[in-house]
C-alpha positions as CSV (number, residue, x, y, z in Angstrom):
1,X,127.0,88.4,62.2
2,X,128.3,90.7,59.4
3,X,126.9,93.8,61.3
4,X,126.5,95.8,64.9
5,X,124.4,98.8,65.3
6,X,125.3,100.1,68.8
7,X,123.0,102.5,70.4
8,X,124.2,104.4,73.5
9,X,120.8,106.0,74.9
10,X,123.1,108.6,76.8
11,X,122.8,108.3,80.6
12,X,120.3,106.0,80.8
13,X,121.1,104.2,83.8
14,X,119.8,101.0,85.4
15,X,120.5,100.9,88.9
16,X,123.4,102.5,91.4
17,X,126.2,100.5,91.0
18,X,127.5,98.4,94.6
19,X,130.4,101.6,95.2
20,X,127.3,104.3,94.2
21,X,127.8,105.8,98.2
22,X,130.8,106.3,97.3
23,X,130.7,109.1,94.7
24,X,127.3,110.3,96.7
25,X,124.9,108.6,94.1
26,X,123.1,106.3,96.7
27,X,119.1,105.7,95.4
28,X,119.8,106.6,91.2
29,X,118.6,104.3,89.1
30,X,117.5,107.1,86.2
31,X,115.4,104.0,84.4
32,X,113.5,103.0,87.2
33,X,112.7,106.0,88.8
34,X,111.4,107.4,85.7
35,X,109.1,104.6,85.8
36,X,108.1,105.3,88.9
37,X,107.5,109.0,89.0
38,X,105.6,108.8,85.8
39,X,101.7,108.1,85.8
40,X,101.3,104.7,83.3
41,X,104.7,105.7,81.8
42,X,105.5,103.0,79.3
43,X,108.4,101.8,76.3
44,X,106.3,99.3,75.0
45,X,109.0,98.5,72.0
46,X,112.1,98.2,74.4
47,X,110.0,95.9,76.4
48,X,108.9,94.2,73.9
49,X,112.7,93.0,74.2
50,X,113.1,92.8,77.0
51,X,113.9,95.9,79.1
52,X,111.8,94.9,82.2
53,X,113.2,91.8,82.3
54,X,116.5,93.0,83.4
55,X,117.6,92.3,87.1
56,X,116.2,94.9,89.2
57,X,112.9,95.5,87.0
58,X,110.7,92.7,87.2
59,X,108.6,94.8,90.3
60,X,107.3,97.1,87.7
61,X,106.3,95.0,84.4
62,X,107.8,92.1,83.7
63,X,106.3,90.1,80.5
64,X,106.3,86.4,80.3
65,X,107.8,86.0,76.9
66,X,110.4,89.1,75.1
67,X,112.3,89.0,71.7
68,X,115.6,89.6,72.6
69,X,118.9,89.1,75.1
70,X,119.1,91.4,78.2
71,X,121.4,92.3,80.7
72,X,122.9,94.7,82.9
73,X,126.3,95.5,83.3
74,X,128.9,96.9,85.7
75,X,131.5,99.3,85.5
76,X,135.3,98.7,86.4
77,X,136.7,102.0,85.6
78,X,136.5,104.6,88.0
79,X,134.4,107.5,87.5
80,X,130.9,108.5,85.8
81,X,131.7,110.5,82.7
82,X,130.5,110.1,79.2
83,X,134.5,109.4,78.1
84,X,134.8,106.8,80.7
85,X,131.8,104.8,79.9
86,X,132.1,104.6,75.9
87,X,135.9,104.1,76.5
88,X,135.1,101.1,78.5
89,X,132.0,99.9,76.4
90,X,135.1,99.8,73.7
91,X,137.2,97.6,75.6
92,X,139.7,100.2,77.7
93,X,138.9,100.3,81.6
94,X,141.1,103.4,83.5
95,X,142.5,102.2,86.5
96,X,142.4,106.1,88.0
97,X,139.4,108.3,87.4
98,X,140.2,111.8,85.2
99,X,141.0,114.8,87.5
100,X,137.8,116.9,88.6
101,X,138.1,120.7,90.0
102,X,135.6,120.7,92.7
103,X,137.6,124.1,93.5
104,X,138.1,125.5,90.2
105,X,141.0,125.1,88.2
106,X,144.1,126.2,90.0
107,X,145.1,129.7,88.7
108,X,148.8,128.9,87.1
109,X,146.4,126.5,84.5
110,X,144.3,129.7,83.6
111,X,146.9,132.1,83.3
112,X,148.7,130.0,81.0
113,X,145.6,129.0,79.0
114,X,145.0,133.1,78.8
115,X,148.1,133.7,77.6
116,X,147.5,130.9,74.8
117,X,143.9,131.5,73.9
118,X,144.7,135.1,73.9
119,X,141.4,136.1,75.8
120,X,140.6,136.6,79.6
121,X,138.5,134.0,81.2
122,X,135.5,134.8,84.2
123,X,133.6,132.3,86.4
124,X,136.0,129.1,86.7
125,X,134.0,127.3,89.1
126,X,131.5,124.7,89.2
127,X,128.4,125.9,87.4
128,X,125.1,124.8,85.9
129,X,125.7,125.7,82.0
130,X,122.3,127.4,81.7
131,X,122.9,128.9,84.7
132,X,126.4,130.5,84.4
133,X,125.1,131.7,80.6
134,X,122.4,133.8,82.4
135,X,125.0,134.7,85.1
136,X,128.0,136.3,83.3
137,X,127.1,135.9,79.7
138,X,126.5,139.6,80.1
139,X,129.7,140.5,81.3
140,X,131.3,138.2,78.2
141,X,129.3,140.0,76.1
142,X,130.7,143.1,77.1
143,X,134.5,142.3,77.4
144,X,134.9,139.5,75.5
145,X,136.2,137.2,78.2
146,X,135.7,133.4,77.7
147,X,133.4,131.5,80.1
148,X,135.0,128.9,81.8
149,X,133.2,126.5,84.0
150,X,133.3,122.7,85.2
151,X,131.2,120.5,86.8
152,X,131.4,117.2,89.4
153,X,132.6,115.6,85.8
154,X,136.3,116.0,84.5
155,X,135.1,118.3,82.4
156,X,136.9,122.2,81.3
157,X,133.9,123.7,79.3
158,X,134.0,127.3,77.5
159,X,131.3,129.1,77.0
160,X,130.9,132.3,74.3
161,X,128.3,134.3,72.4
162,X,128.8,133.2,69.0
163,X,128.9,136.7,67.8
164,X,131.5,137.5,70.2
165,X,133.2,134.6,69.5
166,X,133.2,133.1,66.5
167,X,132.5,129.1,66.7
168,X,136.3,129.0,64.5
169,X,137.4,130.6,67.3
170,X,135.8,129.1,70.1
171,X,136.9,125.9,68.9
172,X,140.2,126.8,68.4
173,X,140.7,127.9,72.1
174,X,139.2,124.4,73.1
175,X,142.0,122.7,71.1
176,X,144.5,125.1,73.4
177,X,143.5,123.8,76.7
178,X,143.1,120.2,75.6
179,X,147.0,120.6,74.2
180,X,147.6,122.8,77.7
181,X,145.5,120.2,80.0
182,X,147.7,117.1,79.8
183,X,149.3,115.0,82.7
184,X,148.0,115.6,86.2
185,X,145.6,118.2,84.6
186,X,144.2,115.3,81.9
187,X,140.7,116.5,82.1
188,X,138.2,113.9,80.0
189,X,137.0,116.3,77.9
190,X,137.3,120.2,77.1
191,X,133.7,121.4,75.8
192,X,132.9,124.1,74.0
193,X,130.0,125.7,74.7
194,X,127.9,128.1,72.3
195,X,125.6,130.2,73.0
196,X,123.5,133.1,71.3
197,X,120.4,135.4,72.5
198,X,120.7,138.7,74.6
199,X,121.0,139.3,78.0
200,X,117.7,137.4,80.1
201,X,116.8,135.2,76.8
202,X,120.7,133.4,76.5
203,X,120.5,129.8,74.7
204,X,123.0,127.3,74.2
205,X,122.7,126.5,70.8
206,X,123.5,122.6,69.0
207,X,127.2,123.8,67.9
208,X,128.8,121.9,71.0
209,X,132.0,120.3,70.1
210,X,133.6,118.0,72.4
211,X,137.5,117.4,72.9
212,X,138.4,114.2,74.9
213,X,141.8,112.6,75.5
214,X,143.0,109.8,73.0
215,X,142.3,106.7,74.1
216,X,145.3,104.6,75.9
217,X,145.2,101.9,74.0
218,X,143.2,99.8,71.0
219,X,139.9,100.2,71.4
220,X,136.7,98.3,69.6
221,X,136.9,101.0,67.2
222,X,140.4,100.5,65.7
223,X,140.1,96.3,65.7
224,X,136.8,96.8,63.5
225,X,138.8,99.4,61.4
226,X,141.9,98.0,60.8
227,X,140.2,94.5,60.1
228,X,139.0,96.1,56.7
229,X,135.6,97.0,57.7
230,X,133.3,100.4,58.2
231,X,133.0,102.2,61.5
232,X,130.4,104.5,61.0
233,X,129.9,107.4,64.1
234,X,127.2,108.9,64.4
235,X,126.4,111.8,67.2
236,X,129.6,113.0,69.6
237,X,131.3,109.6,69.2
238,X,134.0,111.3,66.8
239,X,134.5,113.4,69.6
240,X,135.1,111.0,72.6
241,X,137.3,109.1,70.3
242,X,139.4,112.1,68.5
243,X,138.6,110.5,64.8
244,X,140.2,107.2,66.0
245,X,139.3,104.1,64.7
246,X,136.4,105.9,62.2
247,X,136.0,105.6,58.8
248,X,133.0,107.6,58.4
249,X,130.8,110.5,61.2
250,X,127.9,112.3,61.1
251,X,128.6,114.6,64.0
252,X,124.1,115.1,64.7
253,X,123.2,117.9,67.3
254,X,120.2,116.0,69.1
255,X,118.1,112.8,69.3
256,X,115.6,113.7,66.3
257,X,118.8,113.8,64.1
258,X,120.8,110.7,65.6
259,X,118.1,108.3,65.0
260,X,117.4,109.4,61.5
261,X,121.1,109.4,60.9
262,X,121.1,105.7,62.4
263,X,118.2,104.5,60.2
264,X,120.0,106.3,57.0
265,X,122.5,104.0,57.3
266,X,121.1,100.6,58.7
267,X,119.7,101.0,55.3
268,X,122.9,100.9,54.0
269,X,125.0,98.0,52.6
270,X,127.9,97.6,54.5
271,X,130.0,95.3,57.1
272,X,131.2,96.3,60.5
273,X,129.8,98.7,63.2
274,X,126.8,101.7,63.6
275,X,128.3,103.4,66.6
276,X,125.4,106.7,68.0
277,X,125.2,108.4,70.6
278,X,121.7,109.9,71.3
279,X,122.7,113.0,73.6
280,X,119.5,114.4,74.7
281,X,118.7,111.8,77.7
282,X,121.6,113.3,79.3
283,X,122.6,117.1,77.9
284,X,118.8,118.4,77.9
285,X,116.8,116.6,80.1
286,X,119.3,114.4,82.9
287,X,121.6,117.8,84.6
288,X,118.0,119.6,84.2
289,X,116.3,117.5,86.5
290,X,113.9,117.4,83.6
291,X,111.8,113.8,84.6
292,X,109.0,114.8,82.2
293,X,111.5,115.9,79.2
294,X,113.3,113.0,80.2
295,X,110.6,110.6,79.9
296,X,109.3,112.1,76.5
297,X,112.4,111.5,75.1
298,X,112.4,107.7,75.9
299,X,108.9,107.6,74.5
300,X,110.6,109.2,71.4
301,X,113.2,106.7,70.9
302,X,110.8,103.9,71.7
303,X,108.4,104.8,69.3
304,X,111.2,105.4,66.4
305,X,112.7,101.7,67.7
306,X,110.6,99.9,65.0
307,X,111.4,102.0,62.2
308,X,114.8,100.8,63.1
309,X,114.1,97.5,63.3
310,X,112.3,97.2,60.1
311,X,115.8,98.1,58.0
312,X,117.5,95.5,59.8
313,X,119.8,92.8,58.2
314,X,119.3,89.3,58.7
315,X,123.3,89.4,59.5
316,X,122.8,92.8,61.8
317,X,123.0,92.8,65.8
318,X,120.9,95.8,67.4
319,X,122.3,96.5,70.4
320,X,120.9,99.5,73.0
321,X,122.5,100.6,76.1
322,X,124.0,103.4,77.7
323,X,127.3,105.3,79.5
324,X,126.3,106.1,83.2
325,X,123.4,107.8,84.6
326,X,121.8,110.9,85.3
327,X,118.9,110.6,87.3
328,X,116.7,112.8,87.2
329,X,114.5,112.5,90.2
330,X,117.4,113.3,92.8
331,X,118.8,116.5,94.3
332,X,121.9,115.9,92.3
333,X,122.2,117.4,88.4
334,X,125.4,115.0,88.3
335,X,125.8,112.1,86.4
336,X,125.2,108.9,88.6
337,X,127.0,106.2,89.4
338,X,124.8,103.0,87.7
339,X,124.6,99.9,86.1
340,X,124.3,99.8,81.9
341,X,121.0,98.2,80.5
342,X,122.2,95.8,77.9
343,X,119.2,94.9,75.2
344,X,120.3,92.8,71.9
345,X,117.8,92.3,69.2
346,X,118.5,90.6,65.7
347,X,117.4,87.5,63.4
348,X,120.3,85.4,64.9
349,X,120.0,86.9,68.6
350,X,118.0,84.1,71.0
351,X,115.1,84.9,72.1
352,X,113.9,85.0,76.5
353,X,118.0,85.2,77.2
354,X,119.0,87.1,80.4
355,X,122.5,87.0,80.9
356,X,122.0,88.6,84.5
357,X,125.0,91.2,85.3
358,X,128.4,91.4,83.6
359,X,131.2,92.3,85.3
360,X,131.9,95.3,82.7
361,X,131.0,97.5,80.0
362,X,133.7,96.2,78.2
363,X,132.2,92.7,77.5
364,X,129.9,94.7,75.3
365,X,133.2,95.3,72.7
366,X,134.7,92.3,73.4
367,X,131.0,90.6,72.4
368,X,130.7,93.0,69.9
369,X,134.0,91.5,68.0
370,X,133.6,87.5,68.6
371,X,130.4,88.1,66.5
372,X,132.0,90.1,63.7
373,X,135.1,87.2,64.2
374,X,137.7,90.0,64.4
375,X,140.6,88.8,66.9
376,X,141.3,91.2,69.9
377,X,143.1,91.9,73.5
378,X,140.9,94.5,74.7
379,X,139.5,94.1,77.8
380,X,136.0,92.2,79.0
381,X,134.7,88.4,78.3
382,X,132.9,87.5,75.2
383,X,129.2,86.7,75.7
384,X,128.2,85.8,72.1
385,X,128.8,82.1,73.0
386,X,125.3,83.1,74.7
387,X,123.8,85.2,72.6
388,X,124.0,83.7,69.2
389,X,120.6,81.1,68.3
């Protein structure tokens, strides 16, 4: 294998995960109940290879014969967060979850991030984003004070009119409190949060930038970097990994974009790793409780899947899976605690393969690398012994 074009179908979970009661997550499984609350619903491409013969499936569809090697896959890290997952898909599993501000964040952390930012700051407090817009977006409006807002993720997310606050600015002031929330305060990810409209019509608008941590250690990225080959980002994945380990990013806003981006450059001649991030499952649909949205989106992806296929390498691995979940049929607008799908599709990729349930994320890197021969220590076991015809 010469190639690995590694789709993360953001929060498209596959089952609560055995320590799900404990982050209150007991009953997701965002795939499945999709397919359950969905008259005839149906991703006849992804299961085609394979999807509903992963563990946990077979109940609704399960076909005799499929075209590619499935799985599902645990997590070891603690937590639930976008950062978390694709850190862990990459090969680096965090022993203590990030910090999250069920409370708010304590008032010496805003004060000082005031006095750095040099704006005021309302709300801080967990808040819906669409919600807290339509709240005090009026009252930012009129003073200029920053929105800032978290969630049950370890997330510090600002939100501002973008002409009250320019998006220069506005992103400036997220690189503030990522510098300013370091140590006990190492929140996954500062988000800024854009919005435009007048007061009773606000909308968040596709200029989100995300600014996570550095990674601890080597991940996936850097090995397939350093070895002399291209890492190609496509989506937020520049963002989760800070520009490390990439040679090239196309930082797309939505799913439309990402997959277009993703077939762009499987057309391309080139070695190494495709690395997207298709955002909508989880940003537009998954905290919206949005199961029809949700559902159309799949359907989108599944129908673009063979346009995808078709630009395929004979040397190329396609490989689908996700970050967490965010199940849309529950109470919760959370993330959920859940297994990964695993589906891997290519000329040299056997055929009927279930590999059952991995013990991490991480073996998808560490897989990821035996095939592209690229020596490692990051963490996870190899499958491609069983993988490869």
């Amino acid at each position: 294998m010469n190639r690995a074009v590694l789709i993360v179908l953001d929060s498209v979970g596959a089952g609560e995960l055995p320590d799900a009661a404990n982050y209150g997550d007991v009953g997701s499984n965002t795939l499945k109940n999709i397919y359950k609350n969905k008259e005839n619903f149906s991703l006849p491409n992804m299961e085609k290879m394979g999807l509903l013969n992963i563990d946990g499936f077979e109940d609704i569809r399960k076909s005799e014969t499929y075209t590619g090697t499935v799985a599902k896959c645990n997590e070891q890290s603690k937590g639930k967060d976008t950062t978390t997952g694709h850190w862990e898909i990459s090969g680096v599993i965090l022993d203590q979850p990030f910090p999250t501000y069920p409370d708010g964040f304590p008032e010496d952390v805003i004060r000082e991030f005031e006095k750095r930012a040099g704006r005021k700051t309302i709300g801080n407090c967990v808040a819906s984003g669409t919600e807290i817009i339509k709240d005090l977006g009026k009252e930012h409006v009129e003073t200029g004070k920053l929105i800032v807002y978290t969630s049950a993720d370890s997330v510090f997310q600002i939100a501002a009119h973008e002409e009250v606050v320019s998006l220069d600015e506005l992103y400036n002031v997220c690189r503030i409190a990522r510098e300013l929330l370091q140590g006990e305060h190492a929140v996954g990810r500062v988000i800024a949060r854009p919005f435009v409209g007048t007061e009773g019509n606000y909308t968040r608008t596709g200029n989100r930038r995300d600014f996570s941590l550095f990674p601890p250690g080597d991940t996936l990225l850097d090995y397939v970097k350093n070895s002399g080959m291209e890492v190609f980002a496509i989506g937020k994945i520049e963002d989760i990994f800070v520009n490390r380990g990439i040679t090239r990013s196309d930082h797309t806003h939505n799913n439309e974009e990402g997959i277009e981006a993703t077939i762009a450059a499987v057309k391309e001649d080139f070695k190494g790793l495709i690395f997207t991030n298709l955002v909508d499952f989880d940003m537009i649909y998954g905290h919206r409780n949005n199961i029809d949205g949700y559902a159309d989106a799949l359907k989108y992806f599944d129908d673009k899947l063979p346009e995808i296929i078709e630009c395929l390498k004979d040397d190329d691995v396609l490989i689908i899976t996700a970050d967490h979940g965010c199940d849309p049929t529950t109470e919760s607008t959370d993330h959920s605690r859940e297994y990964i799908p695993l589906l891997l599709y290519g000329k040299n990729i056997k055929e009927n393969n279930n590999l059952g349930i991995r013990d991490s994320f991480a073996d998808i890197g560490k897989t990821i690398l035996d095939m592209l021969k690229i020596e490692n220590n990051i963490a996870g076991i190899s499958a491609a012994g069983n993988i490869l015809r």
